[in-house]
Each structure stands twice: as C-alpha cells, then as structure tokens.
C-alpha positions as CSV (number, residue, x, y, z in Angstrom):
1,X,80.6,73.7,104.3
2,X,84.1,73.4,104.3
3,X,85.6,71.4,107.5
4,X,86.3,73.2,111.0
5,X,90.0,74.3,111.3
6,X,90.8,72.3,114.2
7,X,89.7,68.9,112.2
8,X,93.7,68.7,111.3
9,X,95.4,71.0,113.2
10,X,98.5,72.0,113.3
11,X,99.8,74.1,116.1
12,X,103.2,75.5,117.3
13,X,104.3,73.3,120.0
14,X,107.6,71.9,121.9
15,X,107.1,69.0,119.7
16,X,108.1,70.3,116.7
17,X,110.8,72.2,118.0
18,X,112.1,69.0,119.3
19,X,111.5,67.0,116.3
20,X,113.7,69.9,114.4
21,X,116.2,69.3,117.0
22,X,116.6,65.6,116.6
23,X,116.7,65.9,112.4
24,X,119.5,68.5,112.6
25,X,121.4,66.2,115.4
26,X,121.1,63.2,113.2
27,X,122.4,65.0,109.8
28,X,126.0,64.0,109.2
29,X,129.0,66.5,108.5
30,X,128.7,66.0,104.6
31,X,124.7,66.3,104.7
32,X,125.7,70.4,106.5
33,X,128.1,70.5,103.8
34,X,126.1,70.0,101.2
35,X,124.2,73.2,99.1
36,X,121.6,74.3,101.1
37,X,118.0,73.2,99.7
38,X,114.3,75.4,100.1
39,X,113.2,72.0,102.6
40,X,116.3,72.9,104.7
41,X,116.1,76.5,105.0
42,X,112.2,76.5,106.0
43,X,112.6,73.7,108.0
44,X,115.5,75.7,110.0
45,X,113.3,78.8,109.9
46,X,110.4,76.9,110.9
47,X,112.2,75.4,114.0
48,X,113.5,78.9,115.0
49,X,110.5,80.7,114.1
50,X,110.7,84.1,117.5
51,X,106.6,83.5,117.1
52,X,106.4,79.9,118.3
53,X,105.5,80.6,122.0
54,X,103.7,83.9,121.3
55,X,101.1,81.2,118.9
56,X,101.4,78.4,121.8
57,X,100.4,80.5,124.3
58,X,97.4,82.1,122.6
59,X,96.2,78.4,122.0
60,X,96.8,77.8,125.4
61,X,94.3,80.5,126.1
62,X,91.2,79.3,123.7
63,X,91.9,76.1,125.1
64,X,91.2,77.2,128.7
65,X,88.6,79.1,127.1
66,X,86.8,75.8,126.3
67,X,87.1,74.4,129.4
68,X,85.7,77.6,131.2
69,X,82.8,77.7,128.6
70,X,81.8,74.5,129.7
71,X,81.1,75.3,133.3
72,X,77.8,75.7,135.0
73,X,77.2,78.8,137.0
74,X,78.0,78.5,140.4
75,X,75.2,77.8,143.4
76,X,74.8,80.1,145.8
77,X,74.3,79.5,149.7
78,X,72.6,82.2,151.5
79,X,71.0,83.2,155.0
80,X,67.9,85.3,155.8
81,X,67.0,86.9,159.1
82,X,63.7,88.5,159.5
83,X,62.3,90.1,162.3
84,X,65.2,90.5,164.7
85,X,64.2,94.2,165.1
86,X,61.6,96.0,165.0
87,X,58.6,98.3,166.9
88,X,56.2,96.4,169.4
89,X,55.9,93.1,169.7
90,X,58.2,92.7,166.4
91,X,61.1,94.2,168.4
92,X,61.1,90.8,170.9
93,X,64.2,88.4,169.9
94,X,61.9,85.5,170.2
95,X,59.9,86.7,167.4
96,X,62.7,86.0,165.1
97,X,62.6,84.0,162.1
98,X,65.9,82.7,160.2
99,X,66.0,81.0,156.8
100,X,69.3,79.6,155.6
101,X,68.6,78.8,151.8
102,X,70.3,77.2,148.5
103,X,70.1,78.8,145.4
104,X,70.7,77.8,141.9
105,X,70.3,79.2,137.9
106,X,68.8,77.1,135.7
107,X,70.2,77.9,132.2
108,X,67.7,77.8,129.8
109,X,68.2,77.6,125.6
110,X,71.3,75.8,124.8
111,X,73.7,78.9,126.3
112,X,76.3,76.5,127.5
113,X,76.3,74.2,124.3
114,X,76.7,77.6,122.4
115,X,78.9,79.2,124.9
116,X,81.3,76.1,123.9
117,X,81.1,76.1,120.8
118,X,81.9,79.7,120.3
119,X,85.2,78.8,122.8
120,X,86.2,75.7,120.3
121,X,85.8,77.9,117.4
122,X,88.0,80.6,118.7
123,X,90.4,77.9,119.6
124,X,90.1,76.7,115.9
125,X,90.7,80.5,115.2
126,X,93.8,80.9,117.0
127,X,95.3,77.7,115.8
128,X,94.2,79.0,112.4
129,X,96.3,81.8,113.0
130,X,99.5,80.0,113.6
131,X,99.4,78.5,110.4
132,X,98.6,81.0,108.7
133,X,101.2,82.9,110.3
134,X,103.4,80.2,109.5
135,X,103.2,80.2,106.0
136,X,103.9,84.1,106.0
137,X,106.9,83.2,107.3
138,X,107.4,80.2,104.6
139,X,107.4,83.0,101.9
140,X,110.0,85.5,103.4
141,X,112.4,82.7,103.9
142,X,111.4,81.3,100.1
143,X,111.9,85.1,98.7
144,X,115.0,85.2,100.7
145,X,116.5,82.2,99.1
146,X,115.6,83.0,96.0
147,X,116.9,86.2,95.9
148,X,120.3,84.3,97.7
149,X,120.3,81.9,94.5
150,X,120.4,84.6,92.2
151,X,122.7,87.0,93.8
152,X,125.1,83.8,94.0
153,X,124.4,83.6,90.2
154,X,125.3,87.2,89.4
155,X,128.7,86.6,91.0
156,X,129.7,84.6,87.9
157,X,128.7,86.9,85.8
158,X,130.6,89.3,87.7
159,X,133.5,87.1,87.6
160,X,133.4,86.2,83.8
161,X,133.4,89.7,83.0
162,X,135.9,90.6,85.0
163,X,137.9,87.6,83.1
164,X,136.8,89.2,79.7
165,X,137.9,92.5,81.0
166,X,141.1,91.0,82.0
167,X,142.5,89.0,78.9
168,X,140.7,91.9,76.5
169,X,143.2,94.3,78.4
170,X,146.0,91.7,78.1
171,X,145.5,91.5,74.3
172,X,145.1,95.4,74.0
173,X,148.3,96.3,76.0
174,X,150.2,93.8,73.1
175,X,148.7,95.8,70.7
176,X,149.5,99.4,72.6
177,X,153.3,97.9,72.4
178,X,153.2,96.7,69.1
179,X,151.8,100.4,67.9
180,X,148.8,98.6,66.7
181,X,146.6,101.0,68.5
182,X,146.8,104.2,70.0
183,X,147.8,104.6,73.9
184,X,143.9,105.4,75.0
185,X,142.7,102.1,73.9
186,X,145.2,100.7,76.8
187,X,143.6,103.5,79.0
188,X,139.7,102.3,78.4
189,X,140.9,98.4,78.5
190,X,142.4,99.3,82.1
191,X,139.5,101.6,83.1
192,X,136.6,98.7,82.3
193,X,138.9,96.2,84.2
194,X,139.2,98.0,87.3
195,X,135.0,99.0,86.6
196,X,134.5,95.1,86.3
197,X,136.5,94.6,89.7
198,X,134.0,96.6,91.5
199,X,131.3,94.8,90.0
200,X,132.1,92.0,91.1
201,X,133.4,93.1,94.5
202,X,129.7,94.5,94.9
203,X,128.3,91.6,93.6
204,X,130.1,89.2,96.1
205,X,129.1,92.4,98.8
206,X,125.1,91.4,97.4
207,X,125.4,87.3,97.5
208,X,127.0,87.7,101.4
209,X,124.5,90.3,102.2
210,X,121.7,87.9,100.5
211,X,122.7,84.9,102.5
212,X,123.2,86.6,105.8
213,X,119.4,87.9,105.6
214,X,118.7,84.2,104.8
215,X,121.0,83.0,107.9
216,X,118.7,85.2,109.5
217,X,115.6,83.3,110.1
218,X,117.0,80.6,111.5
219,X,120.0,82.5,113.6
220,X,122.8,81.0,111.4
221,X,125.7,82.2,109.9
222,X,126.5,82.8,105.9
223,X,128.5,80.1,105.7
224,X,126.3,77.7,103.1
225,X,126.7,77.1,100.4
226,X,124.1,77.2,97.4
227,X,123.3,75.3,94.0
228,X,122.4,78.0,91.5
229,X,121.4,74.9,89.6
230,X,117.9,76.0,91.6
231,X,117.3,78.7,89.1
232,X,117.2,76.6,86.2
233,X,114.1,74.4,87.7
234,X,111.5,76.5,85.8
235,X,108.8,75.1,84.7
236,X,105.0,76.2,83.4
237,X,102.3,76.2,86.3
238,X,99.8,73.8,86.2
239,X,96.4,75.1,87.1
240,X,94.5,72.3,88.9
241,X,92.1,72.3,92.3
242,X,93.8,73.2,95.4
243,X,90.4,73.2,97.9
244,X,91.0,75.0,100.6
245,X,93.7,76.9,101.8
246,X,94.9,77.5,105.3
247,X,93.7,80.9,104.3
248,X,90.7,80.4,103.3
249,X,90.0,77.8,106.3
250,X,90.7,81.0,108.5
251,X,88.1,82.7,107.2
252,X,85.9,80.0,107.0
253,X,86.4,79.7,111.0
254,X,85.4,83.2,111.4
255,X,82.8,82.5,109.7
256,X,81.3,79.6,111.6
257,X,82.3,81.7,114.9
258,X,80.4,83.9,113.7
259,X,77.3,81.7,113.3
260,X,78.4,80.0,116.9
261,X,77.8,83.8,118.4
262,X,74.4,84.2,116.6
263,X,73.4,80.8,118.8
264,X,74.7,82.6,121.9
265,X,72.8,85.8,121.1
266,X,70.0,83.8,121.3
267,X,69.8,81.5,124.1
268,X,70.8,84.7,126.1
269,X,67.0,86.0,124.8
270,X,65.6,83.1,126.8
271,X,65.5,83.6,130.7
272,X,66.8,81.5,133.1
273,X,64.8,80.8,136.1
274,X,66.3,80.5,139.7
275,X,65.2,78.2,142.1
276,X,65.8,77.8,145.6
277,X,65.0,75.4,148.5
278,X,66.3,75.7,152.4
279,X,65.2,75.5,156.0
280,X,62.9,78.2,158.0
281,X,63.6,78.6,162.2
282,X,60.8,79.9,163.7
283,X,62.1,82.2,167.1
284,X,58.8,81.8,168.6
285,X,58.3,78.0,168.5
286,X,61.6,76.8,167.9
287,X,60.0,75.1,165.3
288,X,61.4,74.2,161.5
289,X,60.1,74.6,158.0
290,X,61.0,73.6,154.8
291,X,61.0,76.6,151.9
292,X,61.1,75.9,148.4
293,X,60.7,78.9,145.9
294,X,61.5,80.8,143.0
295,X,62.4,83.6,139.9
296,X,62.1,83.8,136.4
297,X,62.7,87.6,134.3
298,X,60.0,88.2,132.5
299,X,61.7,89.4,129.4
300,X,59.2,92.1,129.0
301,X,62.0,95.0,127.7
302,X,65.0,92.9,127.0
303,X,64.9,90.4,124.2
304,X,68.2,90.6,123.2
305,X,66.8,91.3,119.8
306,X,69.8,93.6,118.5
307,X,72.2,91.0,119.9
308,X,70.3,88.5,117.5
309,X,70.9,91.2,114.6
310,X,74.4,91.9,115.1
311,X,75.4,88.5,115.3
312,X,73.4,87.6,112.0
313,X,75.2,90.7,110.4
314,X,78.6,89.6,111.3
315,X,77.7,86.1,109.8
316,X,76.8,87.9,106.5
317,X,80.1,90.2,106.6
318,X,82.3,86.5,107.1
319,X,79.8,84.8,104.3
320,X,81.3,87.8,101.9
321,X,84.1,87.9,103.3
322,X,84.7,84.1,102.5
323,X,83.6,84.1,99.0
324,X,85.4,87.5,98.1
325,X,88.9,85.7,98.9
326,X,88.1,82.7,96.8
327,X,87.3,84.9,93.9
328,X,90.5,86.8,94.5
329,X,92.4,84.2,94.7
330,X,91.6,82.6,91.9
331,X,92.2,86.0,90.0
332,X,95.7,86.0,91.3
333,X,96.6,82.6,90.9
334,X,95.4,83.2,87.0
335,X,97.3,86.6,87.2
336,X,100.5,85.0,88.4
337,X,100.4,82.0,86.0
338,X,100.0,84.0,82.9
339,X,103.1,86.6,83.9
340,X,105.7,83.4,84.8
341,X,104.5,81.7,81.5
342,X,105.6,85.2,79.9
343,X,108.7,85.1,81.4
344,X,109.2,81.3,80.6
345,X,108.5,82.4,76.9
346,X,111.3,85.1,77.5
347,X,113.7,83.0,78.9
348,X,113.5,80.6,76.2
349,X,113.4,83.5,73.6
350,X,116.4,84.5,75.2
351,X,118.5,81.1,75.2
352,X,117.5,80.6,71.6
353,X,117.7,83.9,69.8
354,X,119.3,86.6,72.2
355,X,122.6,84.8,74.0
356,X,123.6,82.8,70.7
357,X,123.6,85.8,68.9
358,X,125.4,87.7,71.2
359,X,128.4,85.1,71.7
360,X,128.5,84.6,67.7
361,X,129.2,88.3,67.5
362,X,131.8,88.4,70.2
363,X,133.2,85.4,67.9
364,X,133.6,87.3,65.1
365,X,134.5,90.7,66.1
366,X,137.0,89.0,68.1
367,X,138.3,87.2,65.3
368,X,138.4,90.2,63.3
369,X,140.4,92.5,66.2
370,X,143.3,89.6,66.5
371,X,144.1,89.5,62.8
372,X,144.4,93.1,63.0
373,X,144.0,95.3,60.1
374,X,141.6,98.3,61.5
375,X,138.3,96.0,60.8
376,X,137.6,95.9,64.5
377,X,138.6,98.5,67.5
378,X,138.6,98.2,70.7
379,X,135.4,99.8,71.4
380,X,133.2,97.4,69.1
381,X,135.1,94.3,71.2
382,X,133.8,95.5,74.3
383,X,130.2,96.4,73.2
384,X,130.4,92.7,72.0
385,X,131.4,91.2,75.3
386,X,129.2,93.8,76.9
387,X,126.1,92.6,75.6
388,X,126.9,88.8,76.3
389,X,127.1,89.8,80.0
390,X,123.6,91.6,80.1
391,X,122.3,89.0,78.2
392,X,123.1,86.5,81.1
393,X,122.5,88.3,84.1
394,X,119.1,89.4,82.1
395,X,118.4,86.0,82.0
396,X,119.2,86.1,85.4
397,X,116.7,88.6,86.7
398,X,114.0,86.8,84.7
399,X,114.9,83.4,86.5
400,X,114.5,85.5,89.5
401,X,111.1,86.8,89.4
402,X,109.8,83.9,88.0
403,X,110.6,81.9,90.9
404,X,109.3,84.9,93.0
405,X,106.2,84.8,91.4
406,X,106.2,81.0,92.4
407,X,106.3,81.9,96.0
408,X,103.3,83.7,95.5
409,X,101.8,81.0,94.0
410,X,103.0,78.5,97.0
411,X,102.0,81.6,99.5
412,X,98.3,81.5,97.5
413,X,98.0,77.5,97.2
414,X,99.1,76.7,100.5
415,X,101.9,74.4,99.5
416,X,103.7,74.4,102.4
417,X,101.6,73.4,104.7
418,X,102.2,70.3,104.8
419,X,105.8,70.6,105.3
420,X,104.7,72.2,108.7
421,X,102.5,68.9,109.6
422,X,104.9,66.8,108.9
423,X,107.9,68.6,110.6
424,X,105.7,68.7,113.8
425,X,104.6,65.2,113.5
426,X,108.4,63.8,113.0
C-alpha cells in the first residue's frame, strides 16, 4: 500500500512565500539580467501562485477537523422534579421528590479512533490537492515558456528573411537598372520585402505577446530576456520507474479515506450506552439518595447495514479508480515517448538531409542569377530562399512540440515536485 499523503507533505504556506521572497532579494542585478531559466519562471509563479491561501485555508480546515474528531461527546447535567403537582395527596409540596443527575455517552466500537482517522485522511486529501494543484500550475507556466522560447526563435527567422528579402531586392533593382530584367521583377522583390516586414513585425507582436502571458503568472512585466539555446536541449526520453506520483498519491488518499469511512460506518452499528449517577431529595423526609442508572439502544431496526455497504462500495470505486490511472498513465507516458522520439528522428532528418539541401540550392541558384545570362530568374531565387526559411522555422515548430510533449511527461511523472519541497523548505 503505497504511503499516506501527509507522510511528506507539502503544503502552501507563508513559508514558502517567504523563502521566495528572500531568494529573489538576495539575486544580484546581473543574475535579473540574465536569460530567464524554467527554475526561475516556476519558481516566480510558484511564489505568486492567486491559489496559495485558497489551499492554506482549506488545510487549515481538515486540520481543525482533526482536532474536533478527537473530542469526546459532551456530559450532560440535568435536573428532575417529580411529584410537585398532582391530585390527592400527590398534589402536597412536601410530597416532592428532586433528582439532580449527571449523564454521560459511552462510545462504544472504535468511533472516535475512526472518526480521526477519516479527519487526518481528509487532511491528507486536501494537502494532496494543493500539490496536485500546484503542479497544474507547473505545466501552464512550462507550456508558456516554451511556447515564449519559440516565438523568440521565430523572430530570427523573421528577421533573416526579411534580410534575404532585403539584399535580394538590392541585387534585383541593379539588375532592373542595368535592363537585365524586366521592371516587374523590381515590383515582386519590393512586394516580398515589405510581405517579409510584416512577418516579422507579427512575429515580434507573437514573442511580446508570448512573454507577457508568461510575465503573467508571476505579475511581471515582458522585460526578460530568453536563451533560445533551450530549444536545442532535446533529447530521447528514458523510460525508467517513477513510483508514485502526486497524482496517483491523491487517489491513493481517497482511497484509504474511503476505507477510514467503512470503519466509521461501522462502529456507528455498535450502540453506545449512557450512564448516569446523581443525588435523590426526598420532600417528605428531607432525606437523600444516591441514583445510579442507565440506557443502551437495542439496535433491533437500525444496524447501519447500508452505511456498511456504501462505504465498502466507495472503497471498490477508489480501488478501480487507483489502478485505472496507473494503467493510463503508463499508456500515456508510452504514447508521449514514442511521438517526441518521432519528432527527434525528424529533427535530425531535417538537419541532415532537408536544411543542407535547401541552403546548397539557394548557393547555386544564387550563383547562377549573379553571373547573369537567363539561367536563373527572380522567381526560382526566391523559391530557393523560401524553402530555407520554412525549413527553419519547421524545425522550429518540431522543437516546440517536442518540448510540449515533455511537459506532459513532467505533468505525468511528477517532476516538479520536488522543486515545490524544496522552494518551501528554503
């Protein structure tokens, strides 16, 4: 059985958000001017996360919740008069009797042992959640970054082709003077440079809208810069043993709540007896007795037995539950690994075969259109240069969702989860 939640936990507190405020203090002018890394960027989000006190509180609450479940039901004082009024004799005030007594339950079957252990499995439920909840949040700010990286990688393509546009218009408009080639050709040359300045004016547009949206999670401004050197760490997944996830320890809590309710199901099938002792004035006599006594339910009707049945119902639902996540998750993780070694393949493919090719043909067709002669027009220059830019911003794109993928595999493994411990326990 795997261990309760709460053997580790990891909760959001003021601690953390202290600790994030004393590592962002202490980094130096150069450090905040350097590229912005994935640590940083979750770290920041993780500090500034709008859920933090929403997650506290509710911990807050199970936490009570334990201490409540351990409390014993309260005694109760209590005062009889009998014979105060009455027909005859019984009607005489000295014929009175008063009884002032002291009552108590006696719970019976373990229900405040199981009581408290449904109350610190709940607790280990909602601290559950906030990691869990956390690492959500881990993956939007990892897709965000990402998707930052390569927007910030498409701007130089959109820059070098706006520099190929520029100096291929340059080199037509000679030849438009020197009657080389007809007037038109200027016309297209002008027409794909000012079709590359949008480009790129829209791709700058994308890489500041992509690192606002980042900026967002942690309430920052755009300002960072980033190392699109990021892209390039791609490497094959290695499939090894993970245990279990913060996920999958979720579940498992439900699950062993689940059991904890079954035990409170039934202790609430055995009945608890009352018993109560006090003192006896006789009106008559003046005289005192002592009165000891007591109640039990006879749980004749009411044996709690569907209670019992739910309870061990849920338990199966969590069992399933459980083991269907494991199975999907390994399916995934399998699933992911196999597309991102695709697109590794492709990439590769791609720098060996596709983006060679394409620059030796720009080479030679470029070769060809500066010595002149007809071999080469305009049009066959550009389709050259063309198909070196898609090449690279393909590459791009594949770079891209490869790294997405791995955020689903860091979403699926749990990875950063530990960044979270250790961010609270600095």
């Amino acid at each position: 059985m795997p261990k309760p939640f709460d053997a580790r936990p990891w909760a959001p507190s003021r601690r953390l958000l202290m600790a994030c405020a004393v590592l962002f203090a202490t980094v130096s002018f150069d450090a905040v001017a350097a590229p912005l890394t994935l640590p940083e960027a979750l770290t920041r989000a993780a500090a500034y996360d709008p859920s933090l006190p929403a997650g506290a509180a509710r911990v807050q609450a199970a936490e009570a919740g334990v201490r409540q479940a351990g409390v014993r039901p309260n005694p109760i004082l209590g005062a009889d008069l009998e014979n105060f009024a009455g027909s005859g004799d019984i009607g005489l005030a000295d014929r009175s009797e008063a009884t002032l007594y002291y009552e108590q339950t006696w719970e019976r079957g373990g229900k405040r042992e199981a009581r408290v252990d449904v109350a610190r499995a709940e607790l280990a439920l909602a601290r559950g959640r906030a990691v869990v909840r956390a690492l959500d949040l881990m993956a939007e700010v990892q897709s965000a970054w990402v998707e930052a990286l390569a927007a910030q990688a498409q701007v130089a393509v959109a820059e070098e082709r706006l520099a190929v546009a520029r100096r291929l218009e340059g080199e037509v408009e000679r030849r438009v003077r020197a009657a080389r080639d007809p007037l038109f050709s200027g016309e297209r040359a002008r027409t794909a440079t000012a079709q590359a300045r949008i480009d790129r004016d829209q791709a700058l547009a994308a890489a500041e809208q992509a690192r606002r949206l980042l900026a967002s999670y942690w309430g920052g401004e755009p300002g960072f810069e980033l190392n699109t050197s990021a892209l390039e760490a791609a490497t094959a997944w290695t499939h090894g043993q993970f245990g279990e996830t913060p996920d999958l320890r979720l579940l498992a809590t439900e699950r062993d709540l689940s059991q904890a309710r079954i035990a409170v199901e039934r202790a609430r099938a055995v009945q608890d007896p009352r018993w109560r002792a006090g003192l006896r004035h006789f009106g008559q006599s003046n005289d005192v007795a002592v009165i000891i006594g007591g109640s039990i339910p006879l749980g004749r009707n009411d044996t709690n037995r569907g209670g019992i049945e739910r309870a061990q119902a849920e338990r199966t639902a969590a069992d399933a539950d459980l083991a269907a996540a494991r199975t999907e998750r390994e399916r995934e993780i399998a699933r992911i690994a196999a597309r991102r070694e695709a697109t590794l393949a492709e990439v590769a493919r791609s720098d060996a075969e596709v983006v060679p090719s394409a620059a030796r043909a720009v080479t030679l067709v470029r070769d060809g259109f500066n010595r002149g002669g007809g071999a080469f027009t305009y049009l066959e220059v550009a389709e050259a240069q063309r198909a070196v830019i898609e090449a690279r911003s393909r590459r791009i794109e594949l770079l891209k969702r490869f790294h997405l993928d791995g955020v689903r595999l860091d979403r699926l493994t749990g990875r950063h989860a530990a960044l979270l411990s250790s961010a609270e326990t600095r």
